[in-house]
C-alpha positions in Angstrom: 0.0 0.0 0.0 2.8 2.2 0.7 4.2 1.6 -2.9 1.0 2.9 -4.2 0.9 5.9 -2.6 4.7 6.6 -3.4 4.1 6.2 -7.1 0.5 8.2 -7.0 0.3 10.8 -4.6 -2.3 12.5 -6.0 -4.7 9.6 -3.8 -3.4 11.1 -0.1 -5.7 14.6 -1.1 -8.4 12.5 -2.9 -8.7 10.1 0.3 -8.8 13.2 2.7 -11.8 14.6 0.6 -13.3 11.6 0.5 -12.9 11.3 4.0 -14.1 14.5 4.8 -17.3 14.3 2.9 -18.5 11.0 4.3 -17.8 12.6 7.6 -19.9 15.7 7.0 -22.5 13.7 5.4 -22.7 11.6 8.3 -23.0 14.7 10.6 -26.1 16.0 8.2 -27.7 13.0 8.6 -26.9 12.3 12.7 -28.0 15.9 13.7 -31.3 15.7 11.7 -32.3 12.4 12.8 -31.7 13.8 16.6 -33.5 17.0 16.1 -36.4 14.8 14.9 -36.5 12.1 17.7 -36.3 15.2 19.8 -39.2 17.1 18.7 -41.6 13.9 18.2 -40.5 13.4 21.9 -41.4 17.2 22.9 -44.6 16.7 20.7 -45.6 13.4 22.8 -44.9 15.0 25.9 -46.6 17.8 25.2 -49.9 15.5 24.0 -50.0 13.7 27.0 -49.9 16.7 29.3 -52.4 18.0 27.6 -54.7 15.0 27.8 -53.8 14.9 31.5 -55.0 18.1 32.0 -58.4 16.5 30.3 -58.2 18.3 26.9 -60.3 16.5 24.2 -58.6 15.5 20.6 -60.0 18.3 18.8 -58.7 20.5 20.9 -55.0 19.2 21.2 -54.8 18.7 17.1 -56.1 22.4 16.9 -53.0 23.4 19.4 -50.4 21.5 17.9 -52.0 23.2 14.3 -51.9 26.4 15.4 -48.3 26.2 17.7 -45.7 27.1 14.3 -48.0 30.2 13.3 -48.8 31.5 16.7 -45.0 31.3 17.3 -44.8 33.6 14.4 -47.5 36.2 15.8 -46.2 36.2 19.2 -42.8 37.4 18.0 -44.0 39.4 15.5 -46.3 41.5 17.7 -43.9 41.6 20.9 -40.5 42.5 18.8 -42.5 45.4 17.2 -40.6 44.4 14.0 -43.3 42.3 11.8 -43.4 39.8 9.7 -44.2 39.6 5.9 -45.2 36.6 4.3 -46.0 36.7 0.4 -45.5 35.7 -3.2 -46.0 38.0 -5.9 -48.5 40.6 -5.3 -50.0 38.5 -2.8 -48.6 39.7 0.7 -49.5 38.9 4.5 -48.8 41.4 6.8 -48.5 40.2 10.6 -47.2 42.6 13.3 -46.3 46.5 13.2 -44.1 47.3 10.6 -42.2 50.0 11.1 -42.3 52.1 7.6 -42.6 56.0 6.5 -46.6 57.3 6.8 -45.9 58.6 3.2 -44.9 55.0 2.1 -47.5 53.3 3.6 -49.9 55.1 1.7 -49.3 54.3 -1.7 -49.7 51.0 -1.3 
């Protein structure tokens, strides 16, 4: 093996890239199976408190529905900044947003 990479050692850099690829795809793939184990664990939790507090179905489903957009209200309305959410000349407005009276009118 060491007469192989005497006469080519063009392979010692291809090997470390190699290497180092595999390794970061490996970390890709670790990390996002972990953050999604965690968060079906955080959701479970969070169903069974909820049932233990004697919520019905409907009501936990409509919860977990409406967590990721109330998240975005919430911050939206208490960091004073907004948020705008649109494609085209279709836009959603949520929150104050802090803009010039004149430019606000022309729109």
């Amino acid at each position: 093996m060491l007469e192989l990479l005497l006469k080519n050692p063009w392979l010692i850099p291809c090997a470390l890239v190699a290497i180092v690829i595999v390794a970061c795809t490996a970390i890709v793939f670790i990390t996002e199976h972990l953050k999604t184990s965690r968060q079906s664990e955080i959701e479970a939790w969070l169903k069974q408190d909820m049932l233990n507090r004697g919520m019905s179905p409907e009501d936990i489903r409509t919860v977990l529905e409406a967590r990721i957009d109330g998240e975005a209200t919430r911050i939206a309305l208490s960091a004073d900044q907004g948020i705008r959410v649109g494609l085209g000349k279709f836009h959603v407005k949520v929150g104050s947003i802090n803009e010039p009276a004149s430019a606000a009118g022309r729109r």
